[in-house]
C-alpha positions in Angstrom: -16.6 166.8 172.6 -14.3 169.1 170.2 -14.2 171.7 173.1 -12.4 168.9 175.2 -10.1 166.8 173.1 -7.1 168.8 173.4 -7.6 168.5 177.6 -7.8 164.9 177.4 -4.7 164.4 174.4 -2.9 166.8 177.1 -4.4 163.9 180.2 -3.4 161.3 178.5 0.3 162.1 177.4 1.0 163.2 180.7 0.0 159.9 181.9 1.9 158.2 179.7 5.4 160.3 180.4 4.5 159.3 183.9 4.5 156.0 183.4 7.2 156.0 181.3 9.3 157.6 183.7 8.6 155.3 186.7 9.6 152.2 184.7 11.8 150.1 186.2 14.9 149.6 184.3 15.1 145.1 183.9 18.1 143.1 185.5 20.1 140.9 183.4 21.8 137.4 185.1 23.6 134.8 182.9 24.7 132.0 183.8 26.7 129.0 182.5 29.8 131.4 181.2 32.7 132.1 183.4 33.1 135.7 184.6 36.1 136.5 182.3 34.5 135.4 179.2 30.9 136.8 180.3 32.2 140.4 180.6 34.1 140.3 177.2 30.7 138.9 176.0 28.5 141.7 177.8 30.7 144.4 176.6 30.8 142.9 172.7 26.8 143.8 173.3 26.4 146.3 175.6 24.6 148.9 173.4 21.8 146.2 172.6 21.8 145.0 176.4 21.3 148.7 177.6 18.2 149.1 175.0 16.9 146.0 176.3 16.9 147.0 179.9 15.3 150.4 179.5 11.8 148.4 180.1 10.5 146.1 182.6 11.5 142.2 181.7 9.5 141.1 179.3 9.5 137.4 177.3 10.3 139.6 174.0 12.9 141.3 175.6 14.5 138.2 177.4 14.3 136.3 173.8 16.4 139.1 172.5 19.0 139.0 174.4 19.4 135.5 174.6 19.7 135.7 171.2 22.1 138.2 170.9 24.2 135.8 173.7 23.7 133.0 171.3 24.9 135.1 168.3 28.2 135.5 170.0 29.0 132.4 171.0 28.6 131.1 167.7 30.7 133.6 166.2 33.3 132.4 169.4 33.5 129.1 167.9 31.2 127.8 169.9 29.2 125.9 167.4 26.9 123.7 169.4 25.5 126.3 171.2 22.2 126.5 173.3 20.9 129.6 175.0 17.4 129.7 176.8 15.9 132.4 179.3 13.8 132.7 182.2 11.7 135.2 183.7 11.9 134.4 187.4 10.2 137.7 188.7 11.6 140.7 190.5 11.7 142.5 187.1 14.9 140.0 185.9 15.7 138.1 182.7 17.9 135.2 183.6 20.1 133.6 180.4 20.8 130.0 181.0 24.0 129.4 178.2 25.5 126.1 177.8 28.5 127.3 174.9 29.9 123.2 174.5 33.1 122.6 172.8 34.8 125.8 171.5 35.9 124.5 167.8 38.8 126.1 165.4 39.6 125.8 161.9 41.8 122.7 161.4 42.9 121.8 158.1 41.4 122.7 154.6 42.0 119.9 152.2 40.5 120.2 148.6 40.0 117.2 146.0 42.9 118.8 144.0 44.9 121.8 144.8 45.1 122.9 141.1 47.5 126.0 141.0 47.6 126.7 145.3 49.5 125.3 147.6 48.4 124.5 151.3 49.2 127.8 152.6 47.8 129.5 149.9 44.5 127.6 150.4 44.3 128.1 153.9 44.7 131.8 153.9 42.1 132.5 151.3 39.8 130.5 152.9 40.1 132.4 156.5 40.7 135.3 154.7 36.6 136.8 155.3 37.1 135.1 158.9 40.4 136.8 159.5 39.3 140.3 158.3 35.9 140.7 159.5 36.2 139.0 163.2 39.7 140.5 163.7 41.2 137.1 164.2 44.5 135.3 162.9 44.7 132.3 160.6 46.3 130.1 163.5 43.5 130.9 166.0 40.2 131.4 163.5 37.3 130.1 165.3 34.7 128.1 163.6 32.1 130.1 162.4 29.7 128.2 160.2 28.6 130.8 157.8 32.2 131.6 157.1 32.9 128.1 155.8 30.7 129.1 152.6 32.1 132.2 152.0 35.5 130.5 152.3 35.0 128.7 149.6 33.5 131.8 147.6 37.0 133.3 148.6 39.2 130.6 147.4 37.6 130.8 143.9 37.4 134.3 143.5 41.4 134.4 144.3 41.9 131.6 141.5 39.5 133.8 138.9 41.9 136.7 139.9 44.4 134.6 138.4 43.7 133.9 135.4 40.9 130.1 135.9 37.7 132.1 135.7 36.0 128.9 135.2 36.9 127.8 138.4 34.1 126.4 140.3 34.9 125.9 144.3 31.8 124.7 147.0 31.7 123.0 150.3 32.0 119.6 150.0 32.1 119.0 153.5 32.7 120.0 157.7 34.3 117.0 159.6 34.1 117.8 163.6 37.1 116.9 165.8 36.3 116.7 169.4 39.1 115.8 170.9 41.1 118.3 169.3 38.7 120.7 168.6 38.8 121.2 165.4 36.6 121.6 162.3 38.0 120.1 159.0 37.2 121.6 155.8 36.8 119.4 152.6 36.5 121.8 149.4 35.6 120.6 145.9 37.9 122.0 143.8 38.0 122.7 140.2 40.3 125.5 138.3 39.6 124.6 134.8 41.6 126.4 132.1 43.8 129.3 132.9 42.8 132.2 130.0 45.3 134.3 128.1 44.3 137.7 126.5 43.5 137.7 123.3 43.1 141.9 121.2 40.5 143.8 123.0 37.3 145.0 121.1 37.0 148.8 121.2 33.5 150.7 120.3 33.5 154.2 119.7 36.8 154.9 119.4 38.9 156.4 116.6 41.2 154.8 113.9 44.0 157.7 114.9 43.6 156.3 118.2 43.3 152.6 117.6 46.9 153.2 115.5 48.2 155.0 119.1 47.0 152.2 121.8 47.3 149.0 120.3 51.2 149.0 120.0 51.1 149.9 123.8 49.0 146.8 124.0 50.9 144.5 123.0 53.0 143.5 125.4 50.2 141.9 127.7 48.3 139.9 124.4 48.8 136.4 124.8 49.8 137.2 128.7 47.9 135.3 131.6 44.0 137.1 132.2 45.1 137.7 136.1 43.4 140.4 137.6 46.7 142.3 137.2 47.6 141.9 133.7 43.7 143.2 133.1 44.1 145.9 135.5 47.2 146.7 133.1 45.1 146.6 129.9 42.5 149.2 131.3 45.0 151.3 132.6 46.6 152.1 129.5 43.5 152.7 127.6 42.1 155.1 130.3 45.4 156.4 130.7 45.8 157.6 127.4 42.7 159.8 127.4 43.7 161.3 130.2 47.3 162.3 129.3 45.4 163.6 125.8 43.2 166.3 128.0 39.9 164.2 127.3 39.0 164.8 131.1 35.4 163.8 131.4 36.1 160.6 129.1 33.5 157.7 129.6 34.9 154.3 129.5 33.4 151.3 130.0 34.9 147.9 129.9 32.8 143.9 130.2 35.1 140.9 130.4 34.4 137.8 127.9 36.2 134.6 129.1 35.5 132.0 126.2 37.5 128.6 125.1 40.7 130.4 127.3 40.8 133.6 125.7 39.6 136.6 127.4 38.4 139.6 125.8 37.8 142.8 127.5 35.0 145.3 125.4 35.8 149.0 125.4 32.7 151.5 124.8 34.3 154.9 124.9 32.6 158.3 124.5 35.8 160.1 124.6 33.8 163.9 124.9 35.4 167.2 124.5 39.5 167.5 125.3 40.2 170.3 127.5 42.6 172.7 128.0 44.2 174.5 131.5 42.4 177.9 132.3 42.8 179.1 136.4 44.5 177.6 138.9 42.4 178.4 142.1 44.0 177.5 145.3 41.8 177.3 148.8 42.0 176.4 152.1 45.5 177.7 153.3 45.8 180.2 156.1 49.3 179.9 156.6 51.0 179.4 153.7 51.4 181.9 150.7 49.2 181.0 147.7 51.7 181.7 144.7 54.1 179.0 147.1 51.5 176.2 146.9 50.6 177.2 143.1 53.9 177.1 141.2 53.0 173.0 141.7 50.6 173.4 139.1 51.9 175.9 137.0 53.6 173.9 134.5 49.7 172.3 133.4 48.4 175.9 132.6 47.5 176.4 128.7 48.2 172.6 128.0 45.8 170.2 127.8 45.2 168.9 130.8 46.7 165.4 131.9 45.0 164.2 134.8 48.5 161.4 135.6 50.5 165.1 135.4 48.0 167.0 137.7 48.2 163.5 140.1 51.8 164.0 140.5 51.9 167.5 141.1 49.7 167.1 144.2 51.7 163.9 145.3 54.9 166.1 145.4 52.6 169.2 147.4 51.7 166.5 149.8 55.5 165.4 150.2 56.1 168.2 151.0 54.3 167.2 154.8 52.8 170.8 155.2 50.0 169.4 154.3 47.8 167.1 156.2 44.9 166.4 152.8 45.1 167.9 149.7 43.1 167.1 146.8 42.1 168.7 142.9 39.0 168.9 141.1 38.6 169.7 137.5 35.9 172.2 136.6 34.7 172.8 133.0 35.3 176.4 131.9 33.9 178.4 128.6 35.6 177.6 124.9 36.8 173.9 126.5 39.0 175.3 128.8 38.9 174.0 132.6 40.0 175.4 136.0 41.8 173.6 138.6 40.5 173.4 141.8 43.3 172.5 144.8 41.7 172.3 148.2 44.4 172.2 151.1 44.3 171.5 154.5 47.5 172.6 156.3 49.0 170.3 158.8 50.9 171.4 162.2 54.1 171.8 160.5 56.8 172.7 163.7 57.9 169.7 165.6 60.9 168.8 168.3 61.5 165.6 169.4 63.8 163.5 171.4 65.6 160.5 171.0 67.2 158.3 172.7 69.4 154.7 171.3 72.0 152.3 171.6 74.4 150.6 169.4 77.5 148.4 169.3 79.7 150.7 167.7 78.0 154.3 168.9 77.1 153.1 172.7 74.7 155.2 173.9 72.9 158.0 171.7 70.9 161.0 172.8 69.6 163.6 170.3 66.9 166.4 169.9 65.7 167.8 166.7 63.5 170.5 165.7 61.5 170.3 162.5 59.3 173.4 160.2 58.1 172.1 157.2 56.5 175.3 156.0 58.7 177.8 157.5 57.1 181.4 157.8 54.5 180.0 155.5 56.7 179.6 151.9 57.2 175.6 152.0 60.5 175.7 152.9 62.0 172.7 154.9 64.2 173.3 158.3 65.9 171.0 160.5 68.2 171.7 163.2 69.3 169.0 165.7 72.0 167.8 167.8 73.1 164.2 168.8 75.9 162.9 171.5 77.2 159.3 171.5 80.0 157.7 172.8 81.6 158.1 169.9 81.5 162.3 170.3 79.2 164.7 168.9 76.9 166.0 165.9 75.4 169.3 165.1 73.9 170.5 161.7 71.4 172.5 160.7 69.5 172.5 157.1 67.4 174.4 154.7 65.8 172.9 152.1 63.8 174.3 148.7 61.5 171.6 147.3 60.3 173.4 144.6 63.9 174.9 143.0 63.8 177.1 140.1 59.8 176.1 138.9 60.9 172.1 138.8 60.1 169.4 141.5 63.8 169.8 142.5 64.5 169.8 146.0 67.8 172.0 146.9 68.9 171.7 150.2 71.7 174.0 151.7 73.5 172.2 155.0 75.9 172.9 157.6 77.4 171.2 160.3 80.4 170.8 162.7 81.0 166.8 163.8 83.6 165.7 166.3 83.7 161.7 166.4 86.2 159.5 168.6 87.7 156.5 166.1 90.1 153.7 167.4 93.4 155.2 166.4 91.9 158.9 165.7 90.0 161.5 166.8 88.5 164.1 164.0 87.0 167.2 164.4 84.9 168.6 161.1 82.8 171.8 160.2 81.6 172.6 157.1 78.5 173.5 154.4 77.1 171.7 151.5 74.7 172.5 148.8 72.5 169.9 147.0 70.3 169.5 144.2 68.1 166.2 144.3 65.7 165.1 141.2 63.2 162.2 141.8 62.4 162.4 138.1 60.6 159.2 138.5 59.2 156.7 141.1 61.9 154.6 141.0 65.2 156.6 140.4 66.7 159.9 142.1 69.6 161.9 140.8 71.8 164.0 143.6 74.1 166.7 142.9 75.9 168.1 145.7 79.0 170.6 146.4 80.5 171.0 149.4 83.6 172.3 151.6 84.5 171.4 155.1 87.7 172.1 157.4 89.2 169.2 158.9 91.4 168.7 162.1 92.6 165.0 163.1 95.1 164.0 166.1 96.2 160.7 167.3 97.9 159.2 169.9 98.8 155.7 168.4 99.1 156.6 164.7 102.3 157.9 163.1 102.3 161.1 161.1 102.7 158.9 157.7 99.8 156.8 158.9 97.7 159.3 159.9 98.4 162.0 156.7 97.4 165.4 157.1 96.1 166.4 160.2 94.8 170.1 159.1 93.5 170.5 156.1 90.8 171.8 153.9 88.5 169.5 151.9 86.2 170.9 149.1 84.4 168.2 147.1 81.9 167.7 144.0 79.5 164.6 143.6 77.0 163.1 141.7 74.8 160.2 143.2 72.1 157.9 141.4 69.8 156.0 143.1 67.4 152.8 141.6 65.1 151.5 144.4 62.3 149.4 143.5 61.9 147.9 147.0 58.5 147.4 148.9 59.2 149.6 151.6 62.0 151.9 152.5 61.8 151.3 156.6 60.9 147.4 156.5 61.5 146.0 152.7 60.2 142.6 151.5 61.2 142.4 148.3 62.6 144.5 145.7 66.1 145.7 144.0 68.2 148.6 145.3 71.2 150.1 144.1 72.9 153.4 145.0 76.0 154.7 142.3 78.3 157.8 143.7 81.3 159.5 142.1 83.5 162.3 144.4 85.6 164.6 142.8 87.6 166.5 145.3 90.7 168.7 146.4 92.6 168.1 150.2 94.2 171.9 151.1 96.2 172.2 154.0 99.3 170.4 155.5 99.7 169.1 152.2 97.7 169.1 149.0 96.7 166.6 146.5 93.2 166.0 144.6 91.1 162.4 144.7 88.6 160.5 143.2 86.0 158.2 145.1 83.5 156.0 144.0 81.3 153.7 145.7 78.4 151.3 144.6 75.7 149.8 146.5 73.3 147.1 146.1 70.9 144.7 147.7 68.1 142.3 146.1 65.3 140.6 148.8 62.7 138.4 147.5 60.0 136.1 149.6 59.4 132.4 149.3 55.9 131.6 151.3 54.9 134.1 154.0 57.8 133.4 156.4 60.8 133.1 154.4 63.1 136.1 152.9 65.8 136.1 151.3 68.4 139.1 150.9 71.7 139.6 148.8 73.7 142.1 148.7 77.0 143.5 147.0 79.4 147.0 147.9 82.4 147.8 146.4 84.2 151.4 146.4 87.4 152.7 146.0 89.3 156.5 146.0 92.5 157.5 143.8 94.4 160.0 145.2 97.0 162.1 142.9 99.6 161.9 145.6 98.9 158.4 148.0 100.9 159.2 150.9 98.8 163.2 151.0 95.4 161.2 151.5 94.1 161.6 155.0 92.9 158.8 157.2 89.7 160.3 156.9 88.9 160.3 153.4 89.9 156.6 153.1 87.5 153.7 153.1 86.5 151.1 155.7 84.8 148.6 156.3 83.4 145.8 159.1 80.5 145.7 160.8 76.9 145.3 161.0 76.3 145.9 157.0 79.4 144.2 155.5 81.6 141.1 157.3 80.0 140.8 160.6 82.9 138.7 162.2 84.5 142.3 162.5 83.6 145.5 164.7 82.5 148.8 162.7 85.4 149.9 160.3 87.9 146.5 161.5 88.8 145.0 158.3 91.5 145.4 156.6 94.8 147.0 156.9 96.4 148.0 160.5 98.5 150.4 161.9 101.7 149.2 164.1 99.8 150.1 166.7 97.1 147.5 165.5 94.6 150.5 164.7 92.2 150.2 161.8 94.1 152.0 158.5 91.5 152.0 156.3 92.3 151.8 152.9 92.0 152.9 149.0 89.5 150.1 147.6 87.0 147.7 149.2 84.1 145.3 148.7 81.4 143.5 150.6 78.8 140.6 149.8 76.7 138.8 151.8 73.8 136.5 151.5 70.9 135.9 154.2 67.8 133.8 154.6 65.5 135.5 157.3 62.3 133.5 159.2 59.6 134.9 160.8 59.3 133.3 164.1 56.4 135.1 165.3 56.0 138.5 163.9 57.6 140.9 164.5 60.3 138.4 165.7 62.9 137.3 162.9 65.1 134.9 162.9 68.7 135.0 160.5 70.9 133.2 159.3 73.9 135.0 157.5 77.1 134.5 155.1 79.2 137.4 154.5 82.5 137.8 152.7 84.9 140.6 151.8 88.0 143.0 152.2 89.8 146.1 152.3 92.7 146.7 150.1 95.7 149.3 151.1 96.4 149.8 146.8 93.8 151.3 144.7 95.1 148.7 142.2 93.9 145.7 144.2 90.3 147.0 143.5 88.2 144.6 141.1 90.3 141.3 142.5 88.4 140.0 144.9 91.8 138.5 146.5 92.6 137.3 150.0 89.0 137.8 151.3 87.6 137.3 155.0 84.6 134.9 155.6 81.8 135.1 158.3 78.9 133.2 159.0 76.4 134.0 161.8 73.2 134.1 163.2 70.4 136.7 164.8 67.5 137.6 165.9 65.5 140.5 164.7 62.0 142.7 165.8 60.7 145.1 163.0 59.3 148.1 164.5 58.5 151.0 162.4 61.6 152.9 162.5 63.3 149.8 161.4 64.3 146.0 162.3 65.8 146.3 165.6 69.3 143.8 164.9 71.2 141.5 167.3 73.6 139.1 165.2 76.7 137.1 165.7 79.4 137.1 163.1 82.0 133.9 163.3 85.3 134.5 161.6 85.5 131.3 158.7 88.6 132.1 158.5 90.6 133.7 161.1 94.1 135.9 160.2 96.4 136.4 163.5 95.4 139.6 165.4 91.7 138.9 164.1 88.7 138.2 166.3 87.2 134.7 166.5 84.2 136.5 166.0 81.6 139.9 166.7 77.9 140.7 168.4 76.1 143.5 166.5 73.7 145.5 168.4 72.2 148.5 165.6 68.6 149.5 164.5 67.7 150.3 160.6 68.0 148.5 157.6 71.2 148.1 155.4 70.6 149.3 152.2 
């Protein structure tokens, strides 16, 4: 028999690879779901469906996938459910579904609301509906086991604010047939809201107890929220970081008695290290010592891991890059080495663009893009735009690492031709700039530059035009605070941009000037659909000789971003020839409530006020201002909010429009 077993072992798999292989592959029929809905329910379970028909129908294989039809509908909303299966021969598995009513979330009511409101309640309740089943709040479909962890939601949130004795269940599901809907009843209890009281620390040092507990401070006797604690722990792990103690062990337990919450510190600080080697890897493009001289300035220090974060944040900004990240390593006689793994990103790009605007009319551009040109991390930009408005090309170079600092020095130049209503200008120059984010809120900007200027008019007199040919070189300084949201679509947040201009005008006359200009905005949100946004601008430029400044260098306003009853640069003084003069001193404020209709569709209403002043003097009085209110509609894409708004004049001067439609994209400061 032992001379033969590997013959029949060899018999009987080939039988069963046979046999295997001549199975018939099972048909699946369902019926009692209409075709639309039953092939966005067969695709939802197609892998499972496919492993079920590899074999011949069977009664385990038909109770599977009735199941798995079951499981869906559910999840659909269809609570009442009933799914059953037949084998009627001819190797098929027929699913009989009968779904019922299709039920939504209605309305969440709780015994007391404690510290939420409606809204609030109702989102954190959907909130593992809404996330895991890809759904929104409006159209959540009743899923019973969601109902409990609803609940579990809606007292986590109110722990993560500060009740951590708050007790939330399910008190209740009331059904609403005729309009479908399930009503949730919730009992609700928040119980006292904790402050923090001094944190106990073990292990830890009297020299360092004397160093964290002033930084402390500030958040004992402040609400326990998830935030504030996040705050406590983030100054005590912070510090051992920024002292070099690397490989620091921290750990931190909550105590929430009689309102007071303590959080328990047991730190094993370890051994504090210093910077040995800086080893860079990955790159094949670009040089080493260009990617390294981010990290130089942690080298024989002790290492700060919040300094070593920001290093690699600005090497990332630097978009050369498409991952980049740093491991510490210990080293021999507590020294460690720095470990920077790169992985370069396609840095050349052109694109094309195409727009339209109000003022501009139609825009077409091109632009070509090398963020890590021939490899040393330098930035360059050339493009070239056409409007109806006339023409821009520049090109630019730009440093981001200047002189061993995170200072970016960019070196421009550029020839502009633009068509104004009363003027035509003609401009080619250079510039050179030194910019400083020293911080995540505030940038500093230094710039020189020089440009040659030709203007002509038709309309305009010589006097009100000023020089037509002349030579303007020019020194600045600009600071920027911006603690908004988001740059492209903000929510909330204050913004405020300061410039100073000292500068020369050479040519058909000569004189020197000084411009300054300040810019502001504030947005904050009430609920989830309502924002509101103020803003303020004010500038003004004092010439040595008045009548020697050109039309160009003077200051407008009007528009989509200051009084909207007026076209782009409208307001304010005229020409005899009813042209826009500009003038020497200007300001703007404006006031608007925004409401999301259905995102990304805005709704705005608007109040805007302001003027332009022909004597430098008249700047700071506020006098003789013109008033708009208006209306618009806006869609945020992720360039920016497209804008369509109506300005109507409040208060109407003779020659002044009844009122303006704005067509731009972006957002105004």
């Amino acid at each position: 028999m032992t001379l033969y077993q590997p013959w029949l072992l060899l018999a009987f798999s080939t039988l069963f690879a046979t046999l295997s292989f001549t199975t018939r592959a099972a048909e699946i029929r369902i019926n009692g779901i209409p075709l639309d809905k039953r092939k966005e329910l067969v695709a939802k379970v197609k892998p499972r469906l496919d492993f079920i028909k590899q074999r011949e129908a069977s009664s385990w294989r038909a109770d599977d996938a009735a199941f798995f039809f079951k499981r869906l509908l559910i999840r659909a909303g269809h609570a009442d459910a009933e799914v059953d299966w037949k084998l009627p021969g001819g190797n098929v598995i027929e699913i009989n579904a009968r779904p019922g009513l299709r039920y939504r979330y209605g309305e969440i009511r709780a015994n007391r609301m404690g510290p939420l409101t409606t809204e609030l309640l109702r989102n954190y309740f959907l909130q593992p509906l809404v996330e895991t089943e890809v759904t929104t709040a409006k159209r959540a479909p009743y899923v019973e086991e969601y109902s409990q962890k609803g609940a579990t939601n809606v007292e986590n949130f109110l722990k993560s604010q500060g009740y951590w004795q708050a007790k939330v269940s399910l008190a209740g599901e009331e059904y609403d047939r005729t309009r479908k809907q399930v009503i949730i009843k919730l009992n609700l209890t928040e119980g006292l809201k904790f402050t923090i009281t001094q944190p106990i620390f073990q292990g830890i040092s009297d020299e360092d107890l004397r160093v964290i507990h002033p930084q402390l401070s500030a958040l004992i006797g402040q609400t326990a929220d998830s935030s504030n604690l996040s705050e406590v722990n983030a100054i005590v792990e912070n510090y051992y970081r920024e002292k070099g103690y690397h490989f620091a062990k921290i750990f931190v337990d909550a105590r929430h008695e009689a309102g007071l919450t303590t959080l328990i510190f047991d730190i094993n600080r370890g051994s504090r290290y210093k910077v040995d080697d800086i080893i860079i890897t990955g790159n094949q493009k670009t040089h080493t010592k260009r990617i390294r001289r981010y990290f130089d300035g942690l080298k024989d220090i002790h290492f700060d891991q919040n300094t070593a974060d920001k290093a690699l944040t600005n090497l990332l900004a630097s978009g050369a890059f498409r991952s980049a990240t740093l491991s510490a390593k210990p080293a021999p006689k507590g020294m460690l080495d720095l470990q920077i793994d790169v992985s370069e990103a396609e840095a050349r790009s052109f694109k094309t663009y195409v727009g339209m605007g109000s003022f501009e009319g139609f825009i077409l551009g091109s632009s070509y893009t090398d963020l890590n040109l021939a490899g040393k991390l330098l930035k360059f930009n050339a493009r070239g735009e056409f409007s109806g408005r006339g023409f821009l090309g520049e090109a630019s170079l730009s440093e981001p690492h200047f002189a061993g600092e995170p200072i970016q020095l960019n070196l421009r130049t550029f020839l502009v031709q633009r068509l104004y209503d009363g003027y035509d200008k003609t401009e080619g120059g250079i510039e050179a700039s030194l910019t400083a984010k020293y911080h995540q809120h505030y940038r500093s900007r230094l710039y020189l530059g020089a440009s040659q200027v030709n203007t002509s008019s038709s309309s305009l007199t010589d006097n009100e035009l000023g020089p037509k040919s002349y030579t303007n070189t020019r020194i600045g300084f600009e600071q920027t605070v911006d603690f908004r949201d988001d740059k492209i679509l903000p929510s909330k947040g204050f913004y405020a941009k300061g410039a100073y201009e000292l500068g020369t005008v050479n040519g058909d006359s000569s004189t020197t000037y000084q411009k300054a200009n300040f810019d502001s905005s504030y947005r904050f949100t009430l609920g989830e659909n309502n924002l509101f946004v103020s803003r303020f601008s004010t500038g003004a430029v004092i010439a040595a000789d008045v009548e020697d400044l050109p039309i160009d260098l003077r200051l407008f306003s009007g528009g989509p971003d200051s009084v909207r009853s007026f076209e782009q640069r409208q307001l304010g003084p005229r020409s005899l020839s009813d042209d826009p003069l500009g003038g020497k001193a200007h300001w703007n404020a404006s006031v608007e409530y925004i409401r999301t209709i259905s995102d990304p569709i805005k709704g705005v209403i608007f109040f805007d006020m302001g003027q332009v002043y022909d004597d430098a003097s008249d700047w700071g009085s506020f006098s003789d201002p013109s008033y708009a209110i208006g209306l618009g509609a806006r869609i945020d894409l992720p360039i920016g909010p497209v804008r369509l708004e109506y300005g109507y004049n409040l208060n109407r001067k003779d020659g002044e429009p009844s009122g303006t439609i704005h067509f731009s994209i972006g957002t105004s400061f």
